[in-house]
PDBQT receptor file of N, H, CA, C and O in Angstrom, charges set to zero:
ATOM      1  N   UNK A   1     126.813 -29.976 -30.387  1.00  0.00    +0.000 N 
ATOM      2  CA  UNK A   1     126.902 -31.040 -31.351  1.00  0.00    +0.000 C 
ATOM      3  C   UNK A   1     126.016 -32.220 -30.967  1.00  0.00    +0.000 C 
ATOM      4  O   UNK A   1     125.413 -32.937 -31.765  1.00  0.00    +0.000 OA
ATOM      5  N   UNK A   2     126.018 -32.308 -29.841  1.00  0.00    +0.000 N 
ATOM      6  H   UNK A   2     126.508 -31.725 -29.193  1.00  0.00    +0.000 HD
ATOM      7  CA  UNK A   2     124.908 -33.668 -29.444  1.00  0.00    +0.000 C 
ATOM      8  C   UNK A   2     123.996 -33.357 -29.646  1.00  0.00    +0.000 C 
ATOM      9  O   UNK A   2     123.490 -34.372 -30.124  1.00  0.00    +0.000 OA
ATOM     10  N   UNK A   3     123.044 -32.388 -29.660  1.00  0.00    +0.000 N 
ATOM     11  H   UNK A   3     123.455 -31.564 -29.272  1.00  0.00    +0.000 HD
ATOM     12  CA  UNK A   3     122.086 -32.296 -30.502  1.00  0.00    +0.000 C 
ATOM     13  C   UNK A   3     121.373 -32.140 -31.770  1.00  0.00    +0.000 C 
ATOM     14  O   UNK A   3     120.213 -31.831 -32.043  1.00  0.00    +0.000 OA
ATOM     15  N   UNK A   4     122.476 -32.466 -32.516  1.00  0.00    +0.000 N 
ATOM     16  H   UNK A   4     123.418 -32.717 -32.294  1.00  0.00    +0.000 HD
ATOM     17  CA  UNK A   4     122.329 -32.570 -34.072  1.00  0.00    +0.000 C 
ATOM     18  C   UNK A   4     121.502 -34.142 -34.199  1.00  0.00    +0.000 C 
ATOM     19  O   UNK A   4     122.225 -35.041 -33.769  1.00  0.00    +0.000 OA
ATOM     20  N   UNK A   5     120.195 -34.611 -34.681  1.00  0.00    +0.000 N 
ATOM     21  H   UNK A   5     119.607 -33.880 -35.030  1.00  0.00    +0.000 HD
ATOM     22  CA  UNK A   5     119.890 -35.867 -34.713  1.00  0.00    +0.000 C 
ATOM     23  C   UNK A   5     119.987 -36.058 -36.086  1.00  0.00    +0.000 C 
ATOM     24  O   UNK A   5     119.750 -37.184 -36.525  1.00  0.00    +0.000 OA
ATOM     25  N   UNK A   6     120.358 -34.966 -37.002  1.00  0.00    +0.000 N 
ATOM     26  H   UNK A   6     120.550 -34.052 -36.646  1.00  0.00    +0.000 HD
ATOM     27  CA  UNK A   6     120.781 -35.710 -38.600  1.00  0.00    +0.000 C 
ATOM     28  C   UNK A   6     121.756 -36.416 -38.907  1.00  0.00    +0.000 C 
ATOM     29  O   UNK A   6     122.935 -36.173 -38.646  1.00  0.00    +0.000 OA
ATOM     30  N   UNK A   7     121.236 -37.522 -39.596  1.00  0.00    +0.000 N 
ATOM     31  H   UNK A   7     120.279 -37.719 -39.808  1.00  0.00    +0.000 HD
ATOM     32  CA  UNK A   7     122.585 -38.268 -39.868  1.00  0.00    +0.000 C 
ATOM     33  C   UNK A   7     123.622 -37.831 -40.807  1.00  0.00    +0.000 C 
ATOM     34  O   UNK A   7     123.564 -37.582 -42.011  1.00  0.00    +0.000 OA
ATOM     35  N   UNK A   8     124.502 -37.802 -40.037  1.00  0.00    +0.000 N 
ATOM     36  H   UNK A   8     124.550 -38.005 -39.059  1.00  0.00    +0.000 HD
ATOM     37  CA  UNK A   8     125.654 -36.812 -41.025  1.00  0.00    +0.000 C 
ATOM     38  C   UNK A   8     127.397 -37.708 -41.114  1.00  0.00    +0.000 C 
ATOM     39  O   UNK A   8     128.203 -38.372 -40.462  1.00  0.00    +0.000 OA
ATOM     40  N   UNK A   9     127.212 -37.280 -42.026  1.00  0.00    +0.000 N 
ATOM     41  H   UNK A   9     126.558 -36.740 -42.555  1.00  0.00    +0.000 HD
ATOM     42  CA  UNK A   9     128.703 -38.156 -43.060  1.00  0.00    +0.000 C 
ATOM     43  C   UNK A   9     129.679 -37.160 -43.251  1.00  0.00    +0.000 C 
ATOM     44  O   UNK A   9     129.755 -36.226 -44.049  1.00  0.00    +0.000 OA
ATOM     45  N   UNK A  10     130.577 -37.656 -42.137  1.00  0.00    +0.000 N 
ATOM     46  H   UNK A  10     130.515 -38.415 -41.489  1.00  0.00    +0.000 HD
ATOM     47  CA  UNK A  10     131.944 -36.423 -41.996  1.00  0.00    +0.000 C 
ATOM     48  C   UNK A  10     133.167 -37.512 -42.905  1.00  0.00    +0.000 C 
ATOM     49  O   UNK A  10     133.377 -38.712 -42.731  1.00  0.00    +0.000 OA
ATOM     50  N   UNK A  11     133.812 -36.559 -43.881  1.00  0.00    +0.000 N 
ATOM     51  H   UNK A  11     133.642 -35.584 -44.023  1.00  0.00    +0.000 HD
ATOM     52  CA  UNK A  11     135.388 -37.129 -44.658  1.00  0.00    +0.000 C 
ATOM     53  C   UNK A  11     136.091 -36.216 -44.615  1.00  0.00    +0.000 C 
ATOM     54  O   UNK A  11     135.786 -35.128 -45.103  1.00  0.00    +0.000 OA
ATOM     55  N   UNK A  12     137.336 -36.486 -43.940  1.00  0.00    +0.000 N 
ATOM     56  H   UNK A  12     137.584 -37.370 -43.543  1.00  0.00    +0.000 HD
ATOM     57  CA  UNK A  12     138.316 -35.973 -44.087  1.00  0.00    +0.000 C 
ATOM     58  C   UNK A  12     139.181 -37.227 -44.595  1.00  0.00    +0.000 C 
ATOM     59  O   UNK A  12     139.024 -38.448 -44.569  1.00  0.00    +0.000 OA
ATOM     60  N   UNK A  13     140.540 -36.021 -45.246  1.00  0.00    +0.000 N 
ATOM     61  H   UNK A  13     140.667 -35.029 -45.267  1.00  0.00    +0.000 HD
ATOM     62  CA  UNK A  13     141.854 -36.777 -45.828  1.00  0.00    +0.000 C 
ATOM     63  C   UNK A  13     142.703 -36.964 -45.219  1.00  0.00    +0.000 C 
ATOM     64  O   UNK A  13     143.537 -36.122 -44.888  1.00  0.00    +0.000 OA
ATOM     65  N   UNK A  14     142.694 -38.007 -44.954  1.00  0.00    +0.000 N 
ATOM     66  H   UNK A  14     142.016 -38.692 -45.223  1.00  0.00    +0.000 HD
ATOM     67  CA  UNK A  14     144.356 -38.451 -44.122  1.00  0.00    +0.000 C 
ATOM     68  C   UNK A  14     145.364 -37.497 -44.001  1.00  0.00    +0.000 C 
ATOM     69  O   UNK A  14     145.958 -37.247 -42.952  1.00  0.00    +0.000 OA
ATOM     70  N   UNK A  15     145.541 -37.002 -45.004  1.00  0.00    +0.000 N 
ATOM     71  H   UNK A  15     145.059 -37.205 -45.856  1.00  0.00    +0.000 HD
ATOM     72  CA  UNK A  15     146.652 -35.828 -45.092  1.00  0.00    +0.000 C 
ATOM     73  C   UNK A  15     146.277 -34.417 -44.544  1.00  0.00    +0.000 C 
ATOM     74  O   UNK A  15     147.119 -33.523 -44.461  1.00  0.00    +0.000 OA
ATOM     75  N   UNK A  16     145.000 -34.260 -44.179  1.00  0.00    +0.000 N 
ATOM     76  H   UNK A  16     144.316 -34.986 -44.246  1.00  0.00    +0.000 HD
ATOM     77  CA  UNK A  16     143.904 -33.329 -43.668  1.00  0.00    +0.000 C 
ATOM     78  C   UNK A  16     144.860 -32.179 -42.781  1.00  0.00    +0.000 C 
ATOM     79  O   UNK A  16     144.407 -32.477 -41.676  1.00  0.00    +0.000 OA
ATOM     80  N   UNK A  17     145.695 -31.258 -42.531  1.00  0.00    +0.000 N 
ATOM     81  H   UNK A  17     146.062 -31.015 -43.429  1.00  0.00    +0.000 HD
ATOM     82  CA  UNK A  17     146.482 -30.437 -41.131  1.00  0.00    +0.000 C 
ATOM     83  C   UNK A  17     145.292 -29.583 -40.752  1.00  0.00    +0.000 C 
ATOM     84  O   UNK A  17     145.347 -29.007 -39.665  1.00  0.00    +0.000 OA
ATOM     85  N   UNK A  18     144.146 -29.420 -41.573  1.00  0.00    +0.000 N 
ATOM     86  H   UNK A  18     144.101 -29.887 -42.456  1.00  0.00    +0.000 HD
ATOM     87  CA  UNK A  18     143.411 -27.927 -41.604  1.00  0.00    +0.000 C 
ATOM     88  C   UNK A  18     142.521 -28.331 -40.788  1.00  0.00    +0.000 C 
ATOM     89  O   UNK A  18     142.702 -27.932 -39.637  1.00  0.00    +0.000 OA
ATOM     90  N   UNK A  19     141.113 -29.345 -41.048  1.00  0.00    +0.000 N 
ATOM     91  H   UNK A  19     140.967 -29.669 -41.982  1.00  0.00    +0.000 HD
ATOM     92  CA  UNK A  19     140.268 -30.035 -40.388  1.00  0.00    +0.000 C 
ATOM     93  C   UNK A  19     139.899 -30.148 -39.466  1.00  0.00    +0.000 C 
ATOM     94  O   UNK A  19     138.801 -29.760 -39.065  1.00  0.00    +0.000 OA
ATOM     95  N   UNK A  20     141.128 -30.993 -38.586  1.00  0.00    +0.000 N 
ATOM     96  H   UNK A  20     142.019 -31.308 -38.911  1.00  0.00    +0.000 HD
ATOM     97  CA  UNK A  20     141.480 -31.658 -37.759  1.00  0.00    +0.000 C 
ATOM     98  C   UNK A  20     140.683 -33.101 -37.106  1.00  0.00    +0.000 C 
ATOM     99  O   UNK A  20     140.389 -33.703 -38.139  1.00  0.00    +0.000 OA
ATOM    100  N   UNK A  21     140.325 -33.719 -36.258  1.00  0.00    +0.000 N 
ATOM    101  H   UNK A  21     140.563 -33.230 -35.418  1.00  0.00    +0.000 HD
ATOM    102  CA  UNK A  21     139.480 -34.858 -35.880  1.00  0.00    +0.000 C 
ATOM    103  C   UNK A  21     138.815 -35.115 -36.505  1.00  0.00    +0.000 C 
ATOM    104  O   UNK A  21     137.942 -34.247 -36.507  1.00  0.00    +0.000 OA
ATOM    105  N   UNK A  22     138.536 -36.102 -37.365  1.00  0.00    +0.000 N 
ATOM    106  H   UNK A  22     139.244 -36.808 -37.364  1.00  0.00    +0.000 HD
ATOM    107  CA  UNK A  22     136.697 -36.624 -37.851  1.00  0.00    +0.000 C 
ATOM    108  C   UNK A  22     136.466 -37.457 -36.875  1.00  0.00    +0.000 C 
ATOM    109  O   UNK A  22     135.269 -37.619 -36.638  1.00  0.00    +0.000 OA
ATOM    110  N   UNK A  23     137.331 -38.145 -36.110  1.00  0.00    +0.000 N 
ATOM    111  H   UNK A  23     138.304 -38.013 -36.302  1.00  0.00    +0.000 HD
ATOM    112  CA  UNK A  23     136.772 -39.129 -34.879  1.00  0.00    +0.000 C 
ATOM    113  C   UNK A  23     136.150 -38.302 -34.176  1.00  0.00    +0.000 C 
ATOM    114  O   UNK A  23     134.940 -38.512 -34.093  1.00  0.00    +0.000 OA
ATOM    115  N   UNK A  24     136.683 -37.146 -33.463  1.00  0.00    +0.000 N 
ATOM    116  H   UNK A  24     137.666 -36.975 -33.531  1.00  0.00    +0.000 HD
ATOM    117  CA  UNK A  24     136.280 -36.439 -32.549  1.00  0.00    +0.000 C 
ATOM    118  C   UNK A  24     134.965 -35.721 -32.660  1.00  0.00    +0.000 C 
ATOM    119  O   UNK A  24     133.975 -35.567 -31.945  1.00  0.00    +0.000 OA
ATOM    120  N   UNK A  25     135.374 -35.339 -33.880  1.00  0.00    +0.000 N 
ATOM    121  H   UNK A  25     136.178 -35.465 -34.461  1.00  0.00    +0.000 HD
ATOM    122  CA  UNK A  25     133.950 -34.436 -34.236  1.00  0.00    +0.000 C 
ATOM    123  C   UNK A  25     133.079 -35.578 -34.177  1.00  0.00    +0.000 C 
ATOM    124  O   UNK A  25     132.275 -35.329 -33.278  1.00  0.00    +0.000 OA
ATOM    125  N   UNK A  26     132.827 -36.713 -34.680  1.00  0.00    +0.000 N 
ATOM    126  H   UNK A  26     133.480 -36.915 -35.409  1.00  0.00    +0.000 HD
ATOM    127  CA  UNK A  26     131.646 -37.621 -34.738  1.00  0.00    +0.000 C 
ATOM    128  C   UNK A  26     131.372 -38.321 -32.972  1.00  0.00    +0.000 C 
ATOM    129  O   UNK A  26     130.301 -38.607 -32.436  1.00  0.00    +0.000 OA
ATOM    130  N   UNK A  27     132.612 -38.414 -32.490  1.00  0.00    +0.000 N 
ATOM    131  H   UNK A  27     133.481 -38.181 -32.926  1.00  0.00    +0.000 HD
ATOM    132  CA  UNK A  27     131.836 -38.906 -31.340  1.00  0.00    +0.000 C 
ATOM    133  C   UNK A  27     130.970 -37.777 -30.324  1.00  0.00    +0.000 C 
ATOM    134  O   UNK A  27     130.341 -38.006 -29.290  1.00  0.00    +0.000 OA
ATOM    135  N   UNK A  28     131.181 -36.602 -30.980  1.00  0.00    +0.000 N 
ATOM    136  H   UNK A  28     131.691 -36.416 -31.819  1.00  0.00    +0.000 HD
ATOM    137  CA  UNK A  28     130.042 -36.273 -30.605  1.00  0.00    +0.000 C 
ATOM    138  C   UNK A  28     128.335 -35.749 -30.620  1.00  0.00    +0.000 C 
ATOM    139  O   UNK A  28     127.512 -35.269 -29.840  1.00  0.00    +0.000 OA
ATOM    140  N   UNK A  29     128.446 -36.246 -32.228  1.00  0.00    +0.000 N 
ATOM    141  H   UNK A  29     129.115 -36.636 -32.862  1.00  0.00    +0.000 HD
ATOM    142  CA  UNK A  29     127.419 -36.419 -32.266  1.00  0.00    +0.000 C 
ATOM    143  C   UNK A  29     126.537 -37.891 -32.610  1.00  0.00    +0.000 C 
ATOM    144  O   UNK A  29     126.956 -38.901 -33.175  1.00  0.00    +0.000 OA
ATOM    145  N   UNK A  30     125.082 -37.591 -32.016  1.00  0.00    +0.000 N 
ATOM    146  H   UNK A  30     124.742 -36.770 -31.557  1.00  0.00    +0.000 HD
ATOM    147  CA  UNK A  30     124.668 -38.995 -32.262  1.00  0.00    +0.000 C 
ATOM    148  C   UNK A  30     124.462 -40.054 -33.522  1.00  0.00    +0.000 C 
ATOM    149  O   UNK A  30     124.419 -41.278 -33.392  1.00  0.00    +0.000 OA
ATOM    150  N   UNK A  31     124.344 -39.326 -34.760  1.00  0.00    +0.000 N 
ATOM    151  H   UNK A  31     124.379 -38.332 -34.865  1.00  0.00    +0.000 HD
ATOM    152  CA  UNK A  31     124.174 -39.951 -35.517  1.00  0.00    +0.000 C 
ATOM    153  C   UNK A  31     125.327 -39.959 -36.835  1.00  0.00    +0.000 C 
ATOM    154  O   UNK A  31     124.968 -40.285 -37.967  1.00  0.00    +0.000 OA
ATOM    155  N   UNK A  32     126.072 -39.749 -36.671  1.00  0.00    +0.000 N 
ATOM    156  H   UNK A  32     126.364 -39.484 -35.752  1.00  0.00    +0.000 HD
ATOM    157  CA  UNK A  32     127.576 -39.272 -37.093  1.00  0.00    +0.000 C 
ATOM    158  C   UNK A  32     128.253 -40.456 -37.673  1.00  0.00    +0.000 C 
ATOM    159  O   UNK A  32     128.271 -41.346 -36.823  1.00  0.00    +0.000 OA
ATOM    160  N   UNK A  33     129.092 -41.004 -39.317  1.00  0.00    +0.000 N 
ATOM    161  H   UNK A  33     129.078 -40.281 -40.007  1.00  0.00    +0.000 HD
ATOM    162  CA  UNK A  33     130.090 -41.263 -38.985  1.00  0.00    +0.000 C 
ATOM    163  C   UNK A  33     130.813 -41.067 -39.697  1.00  0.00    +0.000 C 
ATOM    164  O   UNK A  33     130.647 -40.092 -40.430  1.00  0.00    +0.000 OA
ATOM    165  N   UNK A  34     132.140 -42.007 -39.861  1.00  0.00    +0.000 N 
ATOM    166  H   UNK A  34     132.275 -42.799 -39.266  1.00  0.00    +0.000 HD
ATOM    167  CA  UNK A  34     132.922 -41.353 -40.433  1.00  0.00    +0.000 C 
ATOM    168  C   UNK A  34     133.397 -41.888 -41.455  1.00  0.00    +0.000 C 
ATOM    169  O   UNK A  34     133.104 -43.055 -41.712  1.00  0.00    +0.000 OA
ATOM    170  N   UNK A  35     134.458 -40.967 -42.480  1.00  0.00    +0.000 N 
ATOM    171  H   UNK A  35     134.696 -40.019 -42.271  1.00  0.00    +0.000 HD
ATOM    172  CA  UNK A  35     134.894 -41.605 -43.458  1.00  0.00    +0.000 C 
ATOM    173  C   UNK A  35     136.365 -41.109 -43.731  1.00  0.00    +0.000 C 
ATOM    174  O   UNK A  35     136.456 -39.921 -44.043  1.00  0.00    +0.000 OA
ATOM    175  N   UNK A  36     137.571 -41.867 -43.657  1.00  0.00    +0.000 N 
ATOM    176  H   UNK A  36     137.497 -42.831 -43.403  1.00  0.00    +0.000 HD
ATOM    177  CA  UNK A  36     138.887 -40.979 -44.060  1.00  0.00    +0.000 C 
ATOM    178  C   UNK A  36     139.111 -41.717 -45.484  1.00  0.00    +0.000 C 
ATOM    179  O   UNK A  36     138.806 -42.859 -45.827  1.00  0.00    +0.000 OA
ATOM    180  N   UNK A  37     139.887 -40.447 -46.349  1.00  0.00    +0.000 N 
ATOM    181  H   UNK A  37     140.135 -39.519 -46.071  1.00  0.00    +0.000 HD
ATOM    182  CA  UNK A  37     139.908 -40.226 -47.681  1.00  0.00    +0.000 C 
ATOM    183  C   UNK A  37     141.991 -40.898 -47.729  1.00  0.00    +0.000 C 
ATOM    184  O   UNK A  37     143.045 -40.356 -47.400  1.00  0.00    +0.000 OA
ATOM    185  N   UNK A  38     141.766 -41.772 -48.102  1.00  0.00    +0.000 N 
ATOM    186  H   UNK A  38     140.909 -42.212 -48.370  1.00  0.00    +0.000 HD
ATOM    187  CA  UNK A  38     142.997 -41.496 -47.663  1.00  0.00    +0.000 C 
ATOM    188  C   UNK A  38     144.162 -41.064 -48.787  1.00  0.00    +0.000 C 
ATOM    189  O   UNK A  38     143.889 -41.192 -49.980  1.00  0.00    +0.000 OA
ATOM    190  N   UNK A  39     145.461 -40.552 -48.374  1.00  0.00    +0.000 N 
ATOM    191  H   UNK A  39     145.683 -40.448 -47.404  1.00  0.00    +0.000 HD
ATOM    192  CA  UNK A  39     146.403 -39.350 -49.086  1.00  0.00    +0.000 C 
ATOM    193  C   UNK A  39     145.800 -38.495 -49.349  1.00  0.00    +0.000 C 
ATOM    194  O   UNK A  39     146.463 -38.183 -50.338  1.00  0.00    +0.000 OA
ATOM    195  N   UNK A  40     144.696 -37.447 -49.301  1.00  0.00    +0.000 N 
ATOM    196  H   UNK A  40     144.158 -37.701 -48.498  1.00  0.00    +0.000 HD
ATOM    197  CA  UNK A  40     144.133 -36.344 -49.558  1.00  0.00    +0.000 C 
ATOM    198  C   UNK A  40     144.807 -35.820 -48.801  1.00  0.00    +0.000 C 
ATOM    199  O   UNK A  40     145.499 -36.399 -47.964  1.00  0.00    +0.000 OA
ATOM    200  N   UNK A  41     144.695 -34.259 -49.015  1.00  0.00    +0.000 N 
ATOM    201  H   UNK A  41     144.133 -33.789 -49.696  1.00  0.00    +0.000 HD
ATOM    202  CA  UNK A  41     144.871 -33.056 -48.022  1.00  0.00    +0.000 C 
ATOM    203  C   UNK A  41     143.556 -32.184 -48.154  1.00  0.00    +0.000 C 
ATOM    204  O   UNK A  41     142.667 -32.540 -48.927  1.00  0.00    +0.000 OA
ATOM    205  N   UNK A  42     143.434 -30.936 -47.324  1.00  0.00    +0.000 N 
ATOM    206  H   UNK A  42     144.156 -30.647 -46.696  1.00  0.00    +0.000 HD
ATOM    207  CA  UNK A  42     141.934 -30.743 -47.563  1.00  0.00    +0.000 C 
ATOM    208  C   UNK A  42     141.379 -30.225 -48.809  1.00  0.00    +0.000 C 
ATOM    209  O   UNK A  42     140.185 -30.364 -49.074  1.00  0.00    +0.000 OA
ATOM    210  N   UNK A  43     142.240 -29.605 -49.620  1.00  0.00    +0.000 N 
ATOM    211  H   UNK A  43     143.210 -29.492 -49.405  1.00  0.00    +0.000 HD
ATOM    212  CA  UNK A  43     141.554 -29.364 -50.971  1.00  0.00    +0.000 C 
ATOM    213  C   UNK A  43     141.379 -30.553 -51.958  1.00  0.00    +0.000 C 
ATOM    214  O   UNK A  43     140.638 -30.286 -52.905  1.00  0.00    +0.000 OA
ATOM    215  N   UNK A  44     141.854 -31.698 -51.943  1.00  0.00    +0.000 N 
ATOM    216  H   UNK A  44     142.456 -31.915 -51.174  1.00  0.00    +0.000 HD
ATOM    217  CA  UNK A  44     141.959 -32.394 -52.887  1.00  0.00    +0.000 C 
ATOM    218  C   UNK A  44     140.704 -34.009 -52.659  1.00  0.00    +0.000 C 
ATOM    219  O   UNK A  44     140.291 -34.882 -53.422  1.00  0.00    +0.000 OA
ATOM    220  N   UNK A  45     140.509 -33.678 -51.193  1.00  0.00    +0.000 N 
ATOM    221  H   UNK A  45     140.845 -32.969 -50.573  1.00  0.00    +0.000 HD
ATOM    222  CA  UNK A  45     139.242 -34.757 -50.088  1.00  0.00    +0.000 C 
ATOM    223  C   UNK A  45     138.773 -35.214 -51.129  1.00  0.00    +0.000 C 
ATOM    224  O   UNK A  45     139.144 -36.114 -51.883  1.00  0.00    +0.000 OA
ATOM    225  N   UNK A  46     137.142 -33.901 -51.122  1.00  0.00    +0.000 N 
ATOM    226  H   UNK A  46     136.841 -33.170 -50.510  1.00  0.00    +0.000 HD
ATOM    227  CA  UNK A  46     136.260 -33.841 -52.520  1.00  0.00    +0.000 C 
ATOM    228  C   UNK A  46     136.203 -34.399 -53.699  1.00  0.00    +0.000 C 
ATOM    229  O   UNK A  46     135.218 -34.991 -54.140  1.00  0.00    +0.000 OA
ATOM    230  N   UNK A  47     137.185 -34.248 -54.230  1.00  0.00    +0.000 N 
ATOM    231  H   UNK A  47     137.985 -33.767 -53.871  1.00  0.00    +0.000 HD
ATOM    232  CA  UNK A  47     137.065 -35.033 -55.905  1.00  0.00    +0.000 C 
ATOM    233  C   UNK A  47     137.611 -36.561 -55.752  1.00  0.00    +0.000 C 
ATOM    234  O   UNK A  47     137.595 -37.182 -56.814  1.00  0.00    +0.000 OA
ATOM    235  N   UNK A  48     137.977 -37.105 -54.888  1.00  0.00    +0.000 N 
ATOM    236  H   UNK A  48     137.991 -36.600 -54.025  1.00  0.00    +0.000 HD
ATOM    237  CA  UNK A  48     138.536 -38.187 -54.429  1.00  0.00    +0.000 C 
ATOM    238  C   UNK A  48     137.221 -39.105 -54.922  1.00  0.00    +0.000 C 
ATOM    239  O   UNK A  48     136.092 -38.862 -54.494  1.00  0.00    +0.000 OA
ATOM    240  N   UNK A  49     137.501 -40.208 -55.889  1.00  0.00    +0.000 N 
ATOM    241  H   UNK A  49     138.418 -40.406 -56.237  1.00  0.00    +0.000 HD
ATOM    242  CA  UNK A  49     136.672 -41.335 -55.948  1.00  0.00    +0.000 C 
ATOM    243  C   UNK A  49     136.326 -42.599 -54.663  1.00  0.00    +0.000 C 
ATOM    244  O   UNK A  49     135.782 -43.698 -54.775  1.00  0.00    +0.000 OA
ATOM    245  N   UNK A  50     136.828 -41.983 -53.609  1.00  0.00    +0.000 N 
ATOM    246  H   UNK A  50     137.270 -41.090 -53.518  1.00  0.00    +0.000 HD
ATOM    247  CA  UNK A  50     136.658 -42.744 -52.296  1.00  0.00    +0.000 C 
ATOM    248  C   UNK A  50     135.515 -41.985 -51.287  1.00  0.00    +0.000 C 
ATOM    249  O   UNK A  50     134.764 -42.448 -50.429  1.00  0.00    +0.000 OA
ATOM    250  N   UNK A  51     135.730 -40.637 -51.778  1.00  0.00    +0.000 N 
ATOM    251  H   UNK A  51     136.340 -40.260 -52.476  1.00  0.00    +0.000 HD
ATOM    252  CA  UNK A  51     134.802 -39.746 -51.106  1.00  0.00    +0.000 C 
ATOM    253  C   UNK A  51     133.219 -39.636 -52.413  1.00  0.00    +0.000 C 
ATOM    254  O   UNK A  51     132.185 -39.115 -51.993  1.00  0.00    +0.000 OA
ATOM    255  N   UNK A  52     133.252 -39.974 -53.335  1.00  0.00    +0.000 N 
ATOM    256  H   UNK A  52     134.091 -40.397 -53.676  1.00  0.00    +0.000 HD
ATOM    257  CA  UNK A  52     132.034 -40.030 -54.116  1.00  0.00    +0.000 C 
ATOM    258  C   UNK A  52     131.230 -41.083 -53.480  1.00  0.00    +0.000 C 
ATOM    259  O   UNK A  52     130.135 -41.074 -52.918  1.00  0.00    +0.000 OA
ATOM    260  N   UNK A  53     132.313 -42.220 -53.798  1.00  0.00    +0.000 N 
ATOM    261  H   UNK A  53     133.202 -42.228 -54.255  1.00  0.00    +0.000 HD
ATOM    262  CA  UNK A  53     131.734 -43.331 -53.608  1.00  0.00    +0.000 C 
ATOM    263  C   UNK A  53     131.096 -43.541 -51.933  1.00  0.00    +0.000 C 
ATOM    264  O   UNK A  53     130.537 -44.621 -51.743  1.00  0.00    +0.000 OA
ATOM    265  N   UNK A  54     131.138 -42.905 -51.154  1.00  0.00    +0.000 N 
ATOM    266  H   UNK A  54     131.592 -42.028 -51.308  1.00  0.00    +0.000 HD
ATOM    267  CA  UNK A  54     131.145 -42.802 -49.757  1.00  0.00    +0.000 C 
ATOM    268  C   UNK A  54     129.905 -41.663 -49.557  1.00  0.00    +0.000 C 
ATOM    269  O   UNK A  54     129.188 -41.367 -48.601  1.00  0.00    +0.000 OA
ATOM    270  N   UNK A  55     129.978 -41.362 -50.420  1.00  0.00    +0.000 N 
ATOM    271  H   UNK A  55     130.561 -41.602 -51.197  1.00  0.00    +0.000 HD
ATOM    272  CA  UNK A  55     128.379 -40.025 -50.369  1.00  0.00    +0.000 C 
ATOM    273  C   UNK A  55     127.611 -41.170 -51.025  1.00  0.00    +0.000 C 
ATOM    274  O   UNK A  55     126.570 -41.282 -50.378  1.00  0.00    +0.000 OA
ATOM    275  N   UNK A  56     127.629 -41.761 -51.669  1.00  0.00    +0.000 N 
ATOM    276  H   UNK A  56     128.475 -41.670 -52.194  1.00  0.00    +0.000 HD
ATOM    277  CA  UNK A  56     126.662 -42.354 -52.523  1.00  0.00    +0.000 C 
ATOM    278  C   UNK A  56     125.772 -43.084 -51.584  1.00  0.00    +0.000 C 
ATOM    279  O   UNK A  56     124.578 -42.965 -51.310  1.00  0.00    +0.000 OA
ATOM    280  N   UNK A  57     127.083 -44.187 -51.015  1.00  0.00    +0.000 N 
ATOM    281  H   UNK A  57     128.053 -44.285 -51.237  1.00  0.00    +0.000 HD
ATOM    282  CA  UNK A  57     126.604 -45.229 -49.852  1.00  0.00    +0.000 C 
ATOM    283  C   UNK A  57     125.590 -44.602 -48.384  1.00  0.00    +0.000 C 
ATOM    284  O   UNK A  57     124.648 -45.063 -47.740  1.00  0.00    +0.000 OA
ATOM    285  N   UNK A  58     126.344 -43.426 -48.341  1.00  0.00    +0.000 N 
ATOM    286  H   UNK A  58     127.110 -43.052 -48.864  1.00  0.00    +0.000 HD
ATOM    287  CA  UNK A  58     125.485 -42.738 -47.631  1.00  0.00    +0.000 C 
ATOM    288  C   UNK A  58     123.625 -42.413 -47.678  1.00  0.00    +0.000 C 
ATOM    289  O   UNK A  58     122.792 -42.522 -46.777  1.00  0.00    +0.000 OA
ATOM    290  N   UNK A  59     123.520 -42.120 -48.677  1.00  0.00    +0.000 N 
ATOM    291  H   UNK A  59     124.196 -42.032 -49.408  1.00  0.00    +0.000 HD
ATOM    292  CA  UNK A  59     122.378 -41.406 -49.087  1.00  0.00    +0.000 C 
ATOM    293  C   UNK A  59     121.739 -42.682 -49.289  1.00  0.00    +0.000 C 
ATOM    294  O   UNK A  59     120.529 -42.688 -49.060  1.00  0.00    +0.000 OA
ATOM    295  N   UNK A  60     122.385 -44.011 -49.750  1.00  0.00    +0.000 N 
ATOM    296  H   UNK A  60     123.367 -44.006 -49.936  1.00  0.00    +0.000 HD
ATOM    297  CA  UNK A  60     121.508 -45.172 -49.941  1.00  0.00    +0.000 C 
ATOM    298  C   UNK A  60     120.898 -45.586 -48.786  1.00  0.00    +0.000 C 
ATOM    299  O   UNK A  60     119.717 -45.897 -48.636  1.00  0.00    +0.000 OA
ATOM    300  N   UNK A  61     121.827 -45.568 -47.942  1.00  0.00    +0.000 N 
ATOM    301  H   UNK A  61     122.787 -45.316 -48.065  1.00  0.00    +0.000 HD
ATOM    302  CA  UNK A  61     121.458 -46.230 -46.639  1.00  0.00    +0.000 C 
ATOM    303  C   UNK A  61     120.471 -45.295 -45.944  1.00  0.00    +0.000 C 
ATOM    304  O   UNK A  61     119.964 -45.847 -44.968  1.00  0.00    +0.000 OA
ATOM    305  N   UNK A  62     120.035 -44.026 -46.152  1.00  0.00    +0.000 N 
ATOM    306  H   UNK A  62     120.447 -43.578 -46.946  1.00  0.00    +0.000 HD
ATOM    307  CA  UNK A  62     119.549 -43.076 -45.821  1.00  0.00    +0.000 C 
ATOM    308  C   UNK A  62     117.872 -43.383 -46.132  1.00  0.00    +0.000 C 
ATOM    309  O   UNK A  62     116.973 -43.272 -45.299  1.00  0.00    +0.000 OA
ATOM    310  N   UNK A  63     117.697 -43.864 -47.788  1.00  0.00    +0.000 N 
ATOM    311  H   UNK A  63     118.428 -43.954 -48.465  1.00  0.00    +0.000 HD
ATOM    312  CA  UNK A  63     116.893 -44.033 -48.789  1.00  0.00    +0.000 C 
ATOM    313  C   UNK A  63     116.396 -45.228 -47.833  1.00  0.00    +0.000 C 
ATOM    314  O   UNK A  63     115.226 -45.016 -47.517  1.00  0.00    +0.000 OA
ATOM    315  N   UNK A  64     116.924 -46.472 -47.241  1.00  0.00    +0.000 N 
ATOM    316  H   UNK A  64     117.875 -46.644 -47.498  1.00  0.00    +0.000 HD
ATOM    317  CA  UNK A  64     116.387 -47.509 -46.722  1.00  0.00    +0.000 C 
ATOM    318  C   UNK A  64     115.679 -47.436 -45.391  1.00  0.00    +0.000 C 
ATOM    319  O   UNK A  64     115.167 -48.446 -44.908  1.00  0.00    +0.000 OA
TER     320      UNK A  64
């Protein structure tokens, strides 16, 4: 994982059992962070207007 240098945008849902860590998983990689969805479980993350809005911001900041 530390050698992943893409910047990558991990979300999980608070309610997440399946997942497990998005902290964990991101601290190990370098350019990693994170985003929790919160009351999701893992099928429901995705369509979450917290998780759109959180890809969006992503890709902007990406664009800059």
């Amino acid at each position: 994982m530390a050698r992943i240098e893409a910047p990558t945008l991990i979300a999980v849902g608070t309610k997440d059992d399946i997942a497990g860590s998005a902290q964990e998983l991101a601290d190990l990689m370098p350019h990693a962070e994170v985003v929790d969805i919160p009351n999701r479980d893992h099928m429901l993350a995705v369509g979450d207007k917290v998780f759109k809005t959180a890809v969006l911001a992503f890709y902007k900041r990406l664009e800059n």
